[in-house]
NUVEXGU-962232 format. One record per atom (N, C-alpha, C): residue in one letter; x, y, z. Coordinates in steps of 0.1 Angstrom, whole numbers, plus 5000, padded with zeros to 4 digits. Layout:
<pts>
AXYZ/...
</pts>
This chain:
<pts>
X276564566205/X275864666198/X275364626184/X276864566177/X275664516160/X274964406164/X275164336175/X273664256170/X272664296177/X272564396185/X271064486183/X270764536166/X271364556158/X271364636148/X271364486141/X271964376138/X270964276132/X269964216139/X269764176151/X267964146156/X266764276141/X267564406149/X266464536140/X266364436126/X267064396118/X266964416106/X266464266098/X266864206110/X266364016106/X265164026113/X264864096129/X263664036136/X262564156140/X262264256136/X261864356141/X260764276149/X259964216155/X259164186166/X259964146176/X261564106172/X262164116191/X262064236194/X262364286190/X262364486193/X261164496198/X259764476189/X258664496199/X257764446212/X258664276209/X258364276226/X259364276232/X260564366225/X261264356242/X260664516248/X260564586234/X260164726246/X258864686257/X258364606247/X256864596256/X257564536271/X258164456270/X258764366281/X259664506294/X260264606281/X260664696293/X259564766296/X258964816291/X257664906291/X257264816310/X256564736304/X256064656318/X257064676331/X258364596328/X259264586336/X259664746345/X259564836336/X259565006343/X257965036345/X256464976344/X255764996351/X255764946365/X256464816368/X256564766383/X257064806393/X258764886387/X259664916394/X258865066398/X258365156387/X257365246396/X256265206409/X255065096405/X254465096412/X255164986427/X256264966426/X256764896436/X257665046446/X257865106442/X258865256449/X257465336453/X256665386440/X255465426448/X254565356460/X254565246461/X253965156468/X254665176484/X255865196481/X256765156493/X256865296503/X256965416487/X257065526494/X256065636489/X254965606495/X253265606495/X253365796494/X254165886502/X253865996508/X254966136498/X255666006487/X256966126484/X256766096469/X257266236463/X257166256450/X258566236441/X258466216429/X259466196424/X260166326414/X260866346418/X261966476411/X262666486400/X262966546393/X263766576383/X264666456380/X265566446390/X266166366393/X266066226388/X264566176395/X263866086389/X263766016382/X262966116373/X262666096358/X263666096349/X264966146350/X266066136343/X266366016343/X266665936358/X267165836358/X266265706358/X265165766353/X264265626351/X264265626334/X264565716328/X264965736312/X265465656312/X267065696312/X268165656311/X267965446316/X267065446327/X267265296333/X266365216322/X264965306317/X264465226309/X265265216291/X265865316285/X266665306277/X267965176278/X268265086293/X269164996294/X268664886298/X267164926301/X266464786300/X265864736283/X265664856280/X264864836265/X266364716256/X267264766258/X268564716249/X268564566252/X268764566271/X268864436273/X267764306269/X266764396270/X265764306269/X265164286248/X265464316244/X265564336234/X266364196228/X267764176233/X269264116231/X268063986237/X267363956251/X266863866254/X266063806245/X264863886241/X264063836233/X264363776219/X265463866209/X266063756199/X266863646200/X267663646212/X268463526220/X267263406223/X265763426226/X265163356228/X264263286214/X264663366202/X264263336195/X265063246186/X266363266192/X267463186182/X267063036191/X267063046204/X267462936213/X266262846204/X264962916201/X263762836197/X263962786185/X264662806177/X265062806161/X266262686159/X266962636171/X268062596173/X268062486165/X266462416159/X266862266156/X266862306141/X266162416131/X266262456122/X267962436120/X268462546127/X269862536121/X270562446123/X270262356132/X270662246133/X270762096118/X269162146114/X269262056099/X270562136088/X270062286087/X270762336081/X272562296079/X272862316093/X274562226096/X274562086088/X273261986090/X273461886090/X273561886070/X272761946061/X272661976047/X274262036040/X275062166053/X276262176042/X277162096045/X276961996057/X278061896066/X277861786051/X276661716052/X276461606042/X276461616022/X276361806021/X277261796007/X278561826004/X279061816018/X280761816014/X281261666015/X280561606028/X281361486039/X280761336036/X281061266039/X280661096039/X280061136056/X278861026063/X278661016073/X279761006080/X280560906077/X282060786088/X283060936085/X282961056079/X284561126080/X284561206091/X285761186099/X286061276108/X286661386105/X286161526110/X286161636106/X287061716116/X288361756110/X289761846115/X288961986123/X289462036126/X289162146137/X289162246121/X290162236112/X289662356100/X288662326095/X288462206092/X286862166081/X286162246092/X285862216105/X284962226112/X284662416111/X285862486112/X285662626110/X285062666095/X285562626086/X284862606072/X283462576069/X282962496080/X281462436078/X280562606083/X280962636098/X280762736107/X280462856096/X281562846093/X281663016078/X280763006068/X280562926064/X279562876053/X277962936062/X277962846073/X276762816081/X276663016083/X277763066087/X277063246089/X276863276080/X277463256067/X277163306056/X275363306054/X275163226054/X273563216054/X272663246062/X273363266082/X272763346089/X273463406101/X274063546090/X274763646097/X274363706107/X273363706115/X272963696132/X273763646139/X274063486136/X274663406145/X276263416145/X276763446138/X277863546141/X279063556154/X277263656159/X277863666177/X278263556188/X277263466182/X276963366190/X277963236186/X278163196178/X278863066169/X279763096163/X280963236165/X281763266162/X282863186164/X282563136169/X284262996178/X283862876180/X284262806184/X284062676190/X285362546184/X285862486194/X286662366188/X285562256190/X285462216176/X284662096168/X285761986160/X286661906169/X287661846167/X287161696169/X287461566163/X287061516166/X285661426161/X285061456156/X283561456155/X283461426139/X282661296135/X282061216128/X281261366115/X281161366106/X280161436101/X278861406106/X278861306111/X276961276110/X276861306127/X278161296132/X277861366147/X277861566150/X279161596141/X279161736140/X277561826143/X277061806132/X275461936133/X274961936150/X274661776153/X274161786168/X274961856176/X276761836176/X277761906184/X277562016182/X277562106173/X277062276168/X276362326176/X275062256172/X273662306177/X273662286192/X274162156199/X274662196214/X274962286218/X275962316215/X277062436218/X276162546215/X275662586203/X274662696203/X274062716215/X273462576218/X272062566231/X272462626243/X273762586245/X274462646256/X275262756260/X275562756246/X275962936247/X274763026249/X273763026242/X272163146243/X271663086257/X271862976260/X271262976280/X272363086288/X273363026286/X274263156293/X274263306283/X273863316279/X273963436272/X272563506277/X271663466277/X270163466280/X269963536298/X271363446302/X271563456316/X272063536323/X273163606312/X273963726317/X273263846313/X272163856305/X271663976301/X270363996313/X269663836318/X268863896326/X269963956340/X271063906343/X271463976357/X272064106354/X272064146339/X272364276339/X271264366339/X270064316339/X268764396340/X268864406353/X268664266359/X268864296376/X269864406383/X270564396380/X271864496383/X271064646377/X270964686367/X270164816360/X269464856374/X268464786375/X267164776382/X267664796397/X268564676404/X268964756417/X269464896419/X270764936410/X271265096407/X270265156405/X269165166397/X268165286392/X267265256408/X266765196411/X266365196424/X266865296436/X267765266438/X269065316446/X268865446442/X269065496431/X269465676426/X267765706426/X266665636425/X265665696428/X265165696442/X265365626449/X265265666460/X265765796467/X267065776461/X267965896470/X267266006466/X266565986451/X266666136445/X264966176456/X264566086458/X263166106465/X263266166484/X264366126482/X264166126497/X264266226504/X264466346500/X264566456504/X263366526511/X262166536495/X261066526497/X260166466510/X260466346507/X260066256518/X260166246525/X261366276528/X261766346548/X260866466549/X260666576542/X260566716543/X258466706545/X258266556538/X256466546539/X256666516558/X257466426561/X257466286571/X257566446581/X258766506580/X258666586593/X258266756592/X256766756594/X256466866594/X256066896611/X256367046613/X256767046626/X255167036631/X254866986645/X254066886654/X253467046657/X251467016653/X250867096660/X251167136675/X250767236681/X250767256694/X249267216700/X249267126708/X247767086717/X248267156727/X248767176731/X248467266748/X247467326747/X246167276760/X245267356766/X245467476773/X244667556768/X245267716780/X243767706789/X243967776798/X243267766807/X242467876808/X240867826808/X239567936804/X239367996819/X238968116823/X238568226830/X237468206830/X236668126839/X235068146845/X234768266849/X235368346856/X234568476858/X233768526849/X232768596849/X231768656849/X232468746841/X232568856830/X232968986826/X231969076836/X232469186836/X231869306842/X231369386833/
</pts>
């Protein structure tokens, strides 16, 4: 939840193309249900739960599009690591798992976004002049999986709101499908003549 509330306040155009991105994404899922179920209308029901589904796409997709914008940024902060690494460190010093948390702290201090993302990591091991690359790895790889679990939670959104719209339709749509069957029976005409 706060890093929807810092995307808002560092990125306001993730916000606007992720709505746009749900906007779209909840135009399909309509014309894919209407498409399918050509003859039935959509109820109360419905429309509630297509709120509600686009309100948890708008979030996710939202979280996607600044996630996509860090992933793109990655080599930026990458120099940055490498600037507070080389005014503390010699290239040749190997950096303790605390320096390495110390570099990290500094590094949010300057972009408290990443926070969510680069909160942890054991950086043990590692040369100063190898550290920044190790970081920004780890970043890379955490926002692909991160990137990844937000799209299958749209997917998930999107099967459940499917499911509850259908049901909510289908009432309807039995009640179009079975309307009771004209009568063709021929009755049989009286040639006689009237009197």
């Amino acid at each position: 939840m706060w890093a929807l509330y810092d995307i808002l306040y560092y990125s306001f155009s993730s916000v606007i193309w992720g709505l746009l991105i749900a906007i779209a994404c909840m135009a399909l899922f309509v014309f894919l249900i209407k498409g399918w179920y050509k003859d039935a209308t959509f109820s109360p029901v419905s429309y509630i739960v297509g709120t509600v589904l686009f309100l948890l796409l708008s979030f996710q997709c939202v979280l996607i599009v600044g996630s996509l914008k860090i992933l793109d940024t990655t080599d930026v902060y990458e120099q940055e690591i490498s600037n507070i690494v080389n005014s503390t460190y010699d290239a040749t010093d190997e950096i303790t798992m605390g320096q390495a948390d110390d570099i990290i702290q500094v590094f949010i201090e300057r972009f408290p976004l990443l926070q969510y993302y680069i909160g942890g990591g054991e950086f043990s091991g590692y040369t100063a002049k190898e550290l920044p690359h190790a970081m920004a790895d780890t970043l890379r790889s955490f926002m692909r999986w991160y990137i990844f679990r937000r799209i299958l939670w749209c997917l998930g959104f999107v099967i459940v709101g499917a499911i509850c719209v259908i049901r909510s339709m289908s009432k309807q749509y039995k009640g179009i499908r079975s309307r009771p069957a004209i009568s063709t029976e021929r009755r049989r005409v009286s040639r006689r003549p009237r009197r």
